[in-house]
C-alpha positions in Angstrom: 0.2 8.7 -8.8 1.6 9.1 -5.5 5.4 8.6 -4.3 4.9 7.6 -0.8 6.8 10.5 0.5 4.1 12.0 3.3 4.1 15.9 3.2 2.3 16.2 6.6 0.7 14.7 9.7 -2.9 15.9 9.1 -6.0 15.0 11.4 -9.4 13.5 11.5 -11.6 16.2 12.3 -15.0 14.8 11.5 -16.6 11.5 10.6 -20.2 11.0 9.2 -21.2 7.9 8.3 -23.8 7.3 5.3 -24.6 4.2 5.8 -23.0 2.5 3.0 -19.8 4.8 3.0 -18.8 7.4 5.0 -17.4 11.2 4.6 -14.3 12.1 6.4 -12.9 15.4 7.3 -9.7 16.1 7.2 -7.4 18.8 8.6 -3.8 19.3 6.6 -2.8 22.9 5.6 -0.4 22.0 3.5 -1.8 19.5 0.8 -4.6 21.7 1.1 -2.7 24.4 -0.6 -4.3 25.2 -4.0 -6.8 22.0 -4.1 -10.0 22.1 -5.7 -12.8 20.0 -5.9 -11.7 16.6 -7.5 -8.4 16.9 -6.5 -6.5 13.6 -5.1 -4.8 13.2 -2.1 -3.5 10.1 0.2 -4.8 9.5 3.1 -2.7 6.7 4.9 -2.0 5.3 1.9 -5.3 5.5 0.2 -6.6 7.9 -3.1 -9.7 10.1 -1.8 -11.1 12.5 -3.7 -11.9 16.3 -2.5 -15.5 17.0 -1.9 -15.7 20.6 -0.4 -12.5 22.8 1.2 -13.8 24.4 4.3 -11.8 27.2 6.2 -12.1 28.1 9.7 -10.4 29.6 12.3 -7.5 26.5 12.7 -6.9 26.7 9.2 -8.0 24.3 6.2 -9.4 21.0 5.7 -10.8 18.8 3.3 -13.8 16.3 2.8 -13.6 13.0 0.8 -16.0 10.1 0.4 -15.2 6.6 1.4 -17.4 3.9 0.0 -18.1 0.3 1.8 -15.0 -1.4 0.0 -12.3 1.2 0.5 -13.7 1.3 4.2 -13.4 -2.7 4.6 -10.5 -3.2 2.8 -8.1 -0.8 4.2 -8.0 0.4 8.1 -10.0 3.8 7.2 -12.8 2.5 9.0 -10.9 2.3 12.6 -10.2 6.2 12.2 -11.8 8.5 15.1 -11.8 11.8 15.3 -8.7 13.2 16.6 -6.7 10.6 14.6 -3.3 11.3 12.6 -3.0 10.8 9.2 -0.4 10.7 6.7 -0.9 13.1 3.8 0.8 13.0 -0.1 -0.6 15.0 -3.0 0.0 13.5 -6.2 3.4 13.7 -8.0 3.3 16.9 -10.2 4.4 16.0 -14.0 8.2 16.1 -14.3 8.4 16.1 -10.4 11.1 13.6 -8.1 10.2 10.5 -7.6 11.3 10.6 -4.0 9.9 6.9 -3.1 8.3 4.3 -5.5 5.4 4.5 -7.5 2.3 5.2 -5.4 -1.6 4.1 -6.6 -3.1 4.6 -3.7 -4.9 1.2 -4.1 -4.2 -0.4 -0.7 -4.0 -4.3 -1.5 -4.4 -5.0 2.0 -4.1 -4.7 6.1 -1.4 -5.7 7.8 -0.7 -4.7 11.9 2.1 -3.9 13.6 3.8 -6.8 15.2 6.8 -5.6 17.3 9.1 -2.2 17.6 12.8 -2.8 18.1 14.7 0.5 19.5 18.4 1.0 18.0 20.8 4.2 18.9 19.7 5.9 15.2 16.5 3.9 14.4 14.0 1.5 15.2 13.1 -1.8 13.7 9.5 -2.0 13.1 8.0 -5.8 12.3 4.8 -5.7 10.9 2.1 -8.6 9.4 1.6 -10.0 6.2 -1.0 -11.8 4.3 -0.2 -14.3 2.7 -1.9 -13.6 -0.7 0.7 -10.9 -0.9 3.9 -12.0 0.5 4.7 -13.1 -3.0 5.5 -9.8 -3.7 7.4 -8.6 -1.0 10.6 -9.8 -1.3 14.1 -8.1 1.1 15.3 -4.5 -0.4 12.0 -4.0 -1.9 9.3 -1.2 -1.8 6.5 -1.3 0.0 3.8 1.1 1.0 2.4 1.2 4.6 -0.1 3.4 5.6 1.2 5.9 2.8 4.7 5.9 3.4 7.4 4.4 1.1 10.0 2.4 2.9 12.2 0.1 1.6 11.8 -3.9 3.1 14.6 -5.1 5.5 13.6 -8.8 6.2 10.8 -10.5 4.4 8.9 -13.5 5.7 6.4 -15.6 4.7 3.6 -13.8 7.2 5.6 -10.8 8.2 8.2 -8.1 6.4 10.4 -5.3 8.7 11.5 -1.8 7.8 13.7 0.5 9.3 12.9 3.4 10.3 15.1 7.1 10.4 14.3 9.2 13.2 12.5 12.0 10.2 10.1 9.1 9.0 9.2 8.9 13.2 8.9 12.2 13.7 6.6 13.1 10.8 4.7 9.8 10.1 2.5 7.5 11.8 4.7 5.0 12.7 6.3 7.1 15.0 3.4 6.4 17.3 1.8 3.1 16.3 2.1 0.5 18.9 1.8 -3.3 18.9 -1.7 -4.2 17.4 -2.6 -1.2 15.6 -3.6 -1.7 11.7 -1.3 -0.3 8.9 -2.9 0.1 4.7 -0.1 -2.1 2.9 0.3 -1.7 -1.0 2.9 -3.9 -2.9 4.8 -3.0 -5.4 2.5 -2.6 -8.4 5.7 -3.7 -11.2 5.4 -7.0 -9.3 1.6 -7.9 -10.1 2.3 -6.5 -13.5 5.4 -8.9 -14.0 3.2 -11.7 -12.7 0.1 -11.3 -14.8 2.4 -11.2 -18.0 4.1 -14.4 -17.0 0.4 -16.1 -16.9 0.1 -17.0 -13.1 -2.8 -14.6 -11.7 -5.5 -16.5 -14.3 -4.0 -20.2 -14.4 -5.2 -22.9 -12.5 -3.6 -24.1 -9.1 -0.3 -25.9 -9.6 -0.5 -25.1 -13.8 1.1 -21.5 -14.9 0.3 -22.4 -18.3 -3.3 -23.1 -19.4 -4.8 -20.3 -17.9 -3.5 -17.6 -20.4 -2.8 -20.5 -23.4 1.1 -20.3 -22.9 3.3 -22.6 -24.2 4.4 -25.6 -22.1 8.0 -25.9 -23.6 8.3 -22.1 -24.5 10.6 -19.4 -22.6 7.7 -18.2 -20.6 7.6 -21.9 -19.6 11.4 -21.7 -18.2 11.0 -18.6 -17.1 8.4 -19.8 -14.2 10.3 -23.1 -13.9 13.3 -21.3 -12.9 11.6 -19.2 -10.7 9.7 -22.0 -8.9 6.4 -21.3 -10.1 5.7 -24.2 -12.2 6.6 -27.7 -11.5 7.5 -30.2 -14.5 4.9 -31.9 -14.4 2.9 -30.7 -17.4 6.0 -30.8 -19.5 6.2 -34.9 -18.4 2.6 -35.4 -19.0 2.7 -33.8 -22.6 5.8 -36.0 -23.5 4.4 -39.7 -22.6 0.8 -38.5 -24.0 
């Protein structure tokens, strides 16, 4: 588990590509401290594991795996060599958690929209799929491209974050224009909240049948009142 708190700005040093995945190398001195092989560390958001640690004369840098999905599903696969990446090692047992909590799973791509200079910050507006706007929702977490930032304004298609002149100077964002692709991860809590109120399996428009809920029970009213089930079953089942 991760925190979304980036240690460094590490680099792409080498890319092979093996067909149906690819091996990345990857310079960052500091979350190489003490790795071994198997170890976990973020890479723009996403969970690689260590292959090899090699040491040269810059210092030391990692190799990690990515298969076909990770590489289509997050924006790994537009990484050259000589591109900056946010680092995290995992949260050490009993550590701070600094941000939210991190998987590493990225759910998705979204790309940065617009930049909005202020005197002490910038307002960065970024894209949104829908499938996951559900859970993004205004003074929320959210993970891009590793980092954990907290959501200003959120949209059906779009979300903003501020960001402090630190998170500029030692992320990625402090360089990504208009265009370029960020890994987004939602707030894990929400899909967990969801699935245990029955949506994710029911069918369209029914947040009952799908997990054999109740129609007139509190997990019933509970989606009602948050708009995620209409009264139509309930009206149905009381002229049948």
């Amino acid at each position: 588990m991760f925190t979304g708190i980036v240690e460094e700005l590490g680099e792409i040093v080498a890319i092979e590509h093996l067909g149906d995945a690819s091996r990345f190398q990857v310079r960052g001195p500091v979350v190489t401290e003490g790795a071994k092989h198997g170890d976990s560390i973020a890479v723009n958001g996403v969970c690689l594991t260590v292959v090899d640690l090699i040491e040269d004369a810059e210092g030391t840098r990692f190799s990690a795996d990515v298969m076909a999905e990770t590489l289509g599903r997050s924006s790994l696969g537009a990484l050259d060599i000589g591109s900056r990446v946010n680092l995290e090692r995992p949260m050490a047992l009993g550590g701070r958690l600094g941000g939210h909590i991190v998987q590493g799973h990225v759910d998705g791509t979204g790309a940065i929209v617009d930049r909005k200079l202020s005197e002490h910050w910038e307002i960065v507006k970024i894209s949104l799929p829908a499938e996951l706007s559900r859970y993004v929702v205004e003074k929320g977490s959210i993970t891009v491209d590793g980092i954990s930032l907290t959501v200003v304004d959120a949209g059906f298609d779009y979300f903003t974050v501020s960001l402090i002149p630190t998170t500029l100077a030692l992320t990625t964002l402090g360089v990504k224009q208009a265009g370029d692709p960020v890994n987004l991860e939602v707030d894990v809590l929400a899909k967990y909240i969801e699935r245990l109120l029955g949506r994710d399996n029911a069918p369209q428009g029914n947040g009952l049948q799908g997990n054999g809920l109740q129609s007139n029970g509190p997990q019933a009213d509970a989606l009602r009142n948050n708009g995620l089930l209409d009264n139509g079953t309930q009206d149905k089942e009381a002229t049948a």
